[in-house]
N, C-alpha and C positions, 0 to 999 in steps of 0.2 A: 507751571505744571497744571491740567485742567483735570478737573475730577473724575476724571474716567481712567486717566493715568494713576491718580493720587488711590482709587480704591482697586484698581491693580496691583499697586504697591502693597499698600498694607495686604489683600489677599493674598499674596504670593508669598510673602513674610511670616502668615501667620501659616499658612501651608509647609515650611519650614522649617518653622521650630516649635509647629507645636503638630507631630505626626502622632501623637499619642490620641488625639481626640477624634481622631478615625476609626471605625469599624468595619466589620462585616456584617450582609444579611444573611442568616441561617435557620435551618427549618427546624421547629420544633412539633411537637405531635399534639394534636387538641384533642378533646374528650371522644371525640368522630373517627378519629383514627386516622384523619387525612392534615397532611404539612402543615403549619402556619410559618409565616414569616416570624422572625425574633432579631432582632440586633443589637449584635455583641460587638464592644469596644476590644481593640485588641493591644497587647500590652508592650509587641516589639515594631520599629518602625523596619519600612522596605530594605533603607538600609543595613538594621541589625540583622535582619533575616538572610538580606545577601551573606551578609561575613561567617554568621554560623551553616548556613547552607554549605559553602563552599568548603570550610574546617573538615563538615562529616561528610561529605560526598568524596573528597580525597581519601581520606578514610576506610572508606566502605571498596572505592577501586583497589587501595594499596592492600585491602585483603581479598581482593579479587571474589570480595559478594555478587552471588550470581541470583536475580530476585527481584524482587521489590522490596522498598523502605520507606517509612515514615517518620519522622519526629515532629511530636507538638510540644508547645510550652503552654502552659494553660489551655486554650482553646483556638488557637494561632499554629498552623503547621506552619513550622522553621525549616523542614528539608524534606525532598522525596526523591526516591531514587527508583530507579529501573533498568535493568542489565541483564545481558543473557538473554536465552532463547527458549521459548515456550517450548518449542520442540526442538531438538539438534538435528534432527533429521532431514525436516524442513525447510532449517535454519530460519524459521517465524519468531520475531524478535517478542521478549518480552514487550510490556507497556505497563502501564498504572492503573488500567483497568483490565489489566489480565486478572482470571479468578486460579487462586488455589486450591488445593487440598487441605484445609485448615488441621488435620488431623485432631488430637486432643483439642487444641484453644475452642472445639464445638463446643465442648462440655460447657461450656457457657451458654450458650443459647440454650440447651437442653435445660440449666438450672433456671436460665429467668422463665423459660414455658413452664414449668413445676410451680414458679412464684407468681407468677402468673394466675394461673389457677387458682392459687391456695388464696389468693388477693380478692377473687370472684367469688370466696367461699363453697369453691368446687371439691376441696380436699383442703387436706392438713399434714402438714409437714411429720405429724406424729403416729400417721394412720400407717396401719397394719399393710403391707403389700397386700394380703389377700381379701382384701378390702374391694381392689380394682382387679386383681390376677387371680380367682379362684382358683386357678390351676395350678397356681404357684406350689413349690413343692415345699416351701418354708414356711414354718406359721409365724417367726418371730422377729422377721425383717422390718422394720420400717422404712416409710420413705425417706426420711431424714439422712438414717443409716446410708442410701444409697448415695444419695447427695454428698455426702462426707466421706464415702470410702471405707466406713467399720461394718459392713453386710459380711466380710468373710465370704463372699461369691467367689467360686474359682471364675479363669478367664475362660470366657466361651470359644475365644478360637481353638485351646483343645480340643473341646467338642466338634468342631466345623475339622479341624484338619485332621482327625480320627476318625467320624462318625458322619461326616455329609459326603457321598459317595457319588457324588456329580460334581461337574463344575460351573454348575448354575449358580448363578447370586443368589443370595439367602438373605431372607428379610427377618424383621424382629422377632416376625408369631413364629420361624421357623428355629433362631435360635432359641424359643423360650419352648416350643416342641421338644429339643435336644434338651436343653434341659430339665424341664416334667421325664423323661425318658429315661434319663444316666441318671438322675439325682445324685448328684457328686455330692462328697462330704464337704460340709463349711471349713475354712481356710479356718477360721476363728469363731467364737461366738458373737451373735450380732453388737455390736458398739463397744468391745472391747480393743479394738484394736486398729487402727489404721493401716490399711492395704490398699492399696490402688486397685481400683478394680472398674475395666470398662464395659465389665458384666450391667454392673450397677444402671450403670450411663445406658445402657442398650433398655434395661428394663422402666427407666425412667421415661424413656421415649415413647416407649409401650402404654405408659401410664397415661401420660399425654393423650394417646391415642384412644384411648382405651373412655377418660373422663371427657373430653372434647369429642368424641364421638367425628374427628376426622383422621385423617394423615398426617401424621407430625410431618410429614413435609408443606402441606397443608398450613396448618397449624403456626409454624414459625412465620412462614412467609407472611400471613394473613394478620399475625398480631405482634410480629417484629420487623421484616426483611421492607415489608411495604410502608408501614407507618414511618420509618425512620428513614425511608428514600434509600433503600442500599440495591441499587438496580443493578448489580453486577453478583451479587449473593443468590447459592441456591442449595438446595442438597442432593446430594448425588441420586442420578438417576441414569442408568444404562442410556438409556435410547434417547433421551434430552443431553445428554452428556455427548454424546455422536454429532448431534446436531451444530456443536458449537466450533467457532471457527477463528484463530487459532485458539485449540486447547493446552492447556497446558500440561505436562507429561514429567511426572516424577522420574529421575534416573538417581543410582548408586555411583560410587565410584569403587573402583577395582583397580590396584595395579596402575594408577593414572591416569586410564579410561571411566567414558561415563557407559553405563548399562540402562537401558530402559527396564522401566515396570510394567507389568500387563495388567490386565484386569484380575483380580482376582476374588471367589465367593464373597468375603467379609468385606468388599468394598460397598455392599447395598446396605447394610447394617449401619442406624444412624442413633444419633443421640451419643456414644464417644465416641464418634470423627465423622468425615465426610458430610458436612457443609463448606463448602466451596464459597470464597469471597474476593474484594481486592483491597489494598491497604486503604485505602479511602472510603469504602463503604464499613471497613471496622475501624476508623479514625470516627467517623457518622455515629456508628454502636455506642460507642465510648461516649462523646458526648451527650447521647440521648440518656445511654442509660447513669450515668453521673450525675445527670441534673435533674432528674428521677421520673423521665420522663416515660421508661417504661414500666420499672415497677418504683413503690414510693419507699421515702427516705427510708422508714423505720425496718421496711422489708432487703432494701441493699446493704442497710447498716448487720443485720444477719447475716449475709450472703457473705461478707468480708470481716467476721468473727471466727474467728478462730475454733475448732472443734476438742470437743472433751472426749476423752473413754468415759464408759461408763463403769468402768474397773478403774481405781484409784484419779480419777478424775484430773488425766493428763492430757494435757493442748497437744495438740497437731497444727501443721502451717496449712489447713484447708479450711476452706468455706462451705461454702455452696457454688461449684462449679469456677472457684478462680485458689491458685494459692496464693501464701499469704506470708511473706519476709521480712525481716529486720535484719540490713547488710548495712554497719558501720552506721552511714546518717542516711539511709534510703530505705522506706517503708513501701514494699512493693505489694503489690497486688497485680498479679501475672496468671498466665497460663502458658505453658510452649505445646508445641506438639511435632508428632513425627510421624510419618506414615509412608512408607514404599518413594523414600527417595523426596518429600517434602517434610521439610521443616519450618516453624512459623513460629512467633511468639504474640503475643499481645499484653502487653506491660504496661504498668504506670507507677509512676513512684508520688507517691501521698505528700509527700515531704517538698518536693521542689515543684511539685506538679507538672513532669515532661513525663509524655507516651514516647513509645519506640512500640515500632509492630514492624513486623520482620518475616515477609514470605518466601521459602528459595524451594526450589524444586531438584536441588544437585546434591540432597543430605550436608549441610553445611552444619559448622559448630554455631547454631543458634546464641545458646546464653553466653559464652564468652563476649562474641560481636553487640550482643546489646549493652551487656555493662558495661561495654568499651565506649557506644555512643553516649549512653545516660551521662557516662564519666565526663567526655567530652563536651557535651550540652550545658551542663549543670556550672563547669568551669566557665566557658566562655559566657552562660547567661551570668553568673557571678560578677564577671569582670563588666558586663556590658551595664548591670543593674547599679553597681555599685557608682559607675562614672556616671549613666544616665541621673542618680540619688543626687550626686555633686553637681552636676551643674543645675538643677532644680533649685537643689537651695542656693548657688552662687545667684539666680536668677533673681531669687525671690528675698534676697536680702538687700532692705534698705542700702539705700545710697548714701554715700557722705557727700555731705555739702560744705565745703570750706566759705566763714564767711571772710568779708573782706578786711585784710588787716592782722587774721590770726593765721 
């Protein structure tokens, strides 16, 4: 055998049983704001990824998910899927860089611009709304408050479906108009109480707006959507929104039929929904913002603490813009959202460290189908980690040498 053969051999051998000491190149964000190169070792081989791949892609068909899917394990996507059609009219098939309607899961990006800021020592988490919103009609809000959901804000789409007498889109400064105008009574007093409110979320984006001195649609893109590479992300905008080709188009279902959505006012209203993504540019989010790459450790270790009243000082499962679970042995940090016929999740479980993000535009039941993947993921990575653990040590355990005679 001549050495060209002989280090063929061993190269192809050691390509074979040792796939773990392969990686990928992935972009991380330098102080400039623009990609660097990084690389990550990844923790499953081709083959483990085929066999879980295949598990939830049957899966996701036998419940007939109509969407886009993602599952990672660490930092390694294990499965993606794409099905159904952007528009049914059309019949223009989904893809993996088709964009959504993120609905809620925004409120995330809304919180990291807020953290953002407050990291630039542009504001403070504890400062007065009317700080930045003179006209606000509440003296005793804080920003915190909005972040967390205890402001007691009614929901402004009362106001819009009462009180906005066109059916023009409506922007922030026009829901915060309608509100300086009705001064509606507080739900509660400010941080006693946990109420969902995507009043909150709309005024935070204003905030945004308001101390950065741009357009929170501006604003996002410029200091998250671009640094992190998520070229399929945007926030809604009427007449850029026209532009795009195929769009994707939220419908209901009814009776067994699917119903399309129209446009309607509250879809220009941003900061709680309408950023638009695809499961891949928020698989990108995740990583970047995990490895604290957009805002730093001690600022995400906040964001994923849990919130107090300030009446008897009781926890709620919210952060800053994600909530926050303990289901049996799974520590989630999630967001879902819902909006005119799309549904989406963005998950991750602390505990096993697999994401699942889940986009569909046909109103699907979201968090069943994710717990059902996590479930599935977490099983199969068990069994695969467990044998891959055994033959490592069978590998790495001395040999017996029988000597001659015994």
């Amino acid at each position: 055998m001549g050495i060209t053969n002989i280090l063929s051999y061993f190269i192809m051998a050691f390509l074979l049983t040792a796939p773990m000491k392969f990686g990928i190149v992935s972009n991380a964000i330098a102080t400039n704001n623009t990609p660097i190169e990084t690389f990550e070792e990844l923790p499953l081989s081709g083959s483990q990824v085929y066999v879980i791949d295949s598990v939830l892609q049957r899966r996701l068909k036998r419940n007939g998910f109509r969407g886009t899917a993602l599952v990672a394990y660490k930092n390694q996507i294990i499965m993606q899927y794409a099905h159904g059609y952007a528009d049914y009219r059309s019949k223009q098939k989904i893809s993996l860089e088709s964009s959504f309607q993120l609905a809620s899961v925004s409120k995330s990006f809304t919180a990291a611009s807020v953290m953002l800021l407050k990291e630039r020592g542009l504001l403070d988490f504890n400062d007065n709304v009317l700080k930045y919103i003179p006209e606000f009609p509440y003296d005793n809000i804080t920003i915190k408050e909005l972040l967390q959901h205890t402001s007691g804000l009614q929901n402004y789409m009362y106001l819009v479906d009462n009180y906005w007498k066109n059916d023009s889109l409506i922007t922030n400064e026009d829901v915060l108009d309608l509100i300086v105008k009705y001064n509606l009574p507080l739900n509660n007093r400010p941080g006693r109480r946990f109420l969902y409110s995507n009043t909150g979320y709309a005024m935070l984006a204003l905030i945004v707006e308001r101390v950065s001195k741009q357009p929170f649609s501006s604003f996002v893109k410029e200091n998250i959507f671009e640094p992190v590479g998520m070229h399929h992300t945007f926030t809604f905008n009427r007449a850029v929104f026209d532009t795009i080709s195929p769009k994707v188009v939220g419908y209901k279902r009814r009776g067994g039929r699917l119903y399309r959505y129209n446009y309607e006012p509250n879809d220009m209203v941003l900061g709680d929904k309408s950023v638009y993504s695809s499961v891949n540019d928020l698989f990108l989010y995740l990583k970047a913002l995990n490895s604290f790459q957009i805002v730093r450790k001690e600022t995400l270790e906040e964001a994923y603490t849990k919130g107090k009243t300030s009446r008897y000082n009781r926890s709620f499962n919210y952060g800053y813009g994600w909530r926050l679970k303990q289901d049996h042995d799974k520590d989630l940090v999630y967001h879902n959202g819902l909006w005119h016929g799309f549904s989406s999740t963005l998950t991750r479980d602390m505990n096993s460290d697999i994401t699942v993000i889940l986009l569909n535009n046909t109103t699907a039941s979201i968090s069943s189908i994710k717990m059902d993947l996590l479930d599935i993921a977490k099983k199969e990575l068990s069994t695969m980690l467990i044998s891959q653990d055994n033959n490592t040590k069978m590998a790495n355990s001395p040999s017996i040498i029988s000597e001659p005679g015994s």
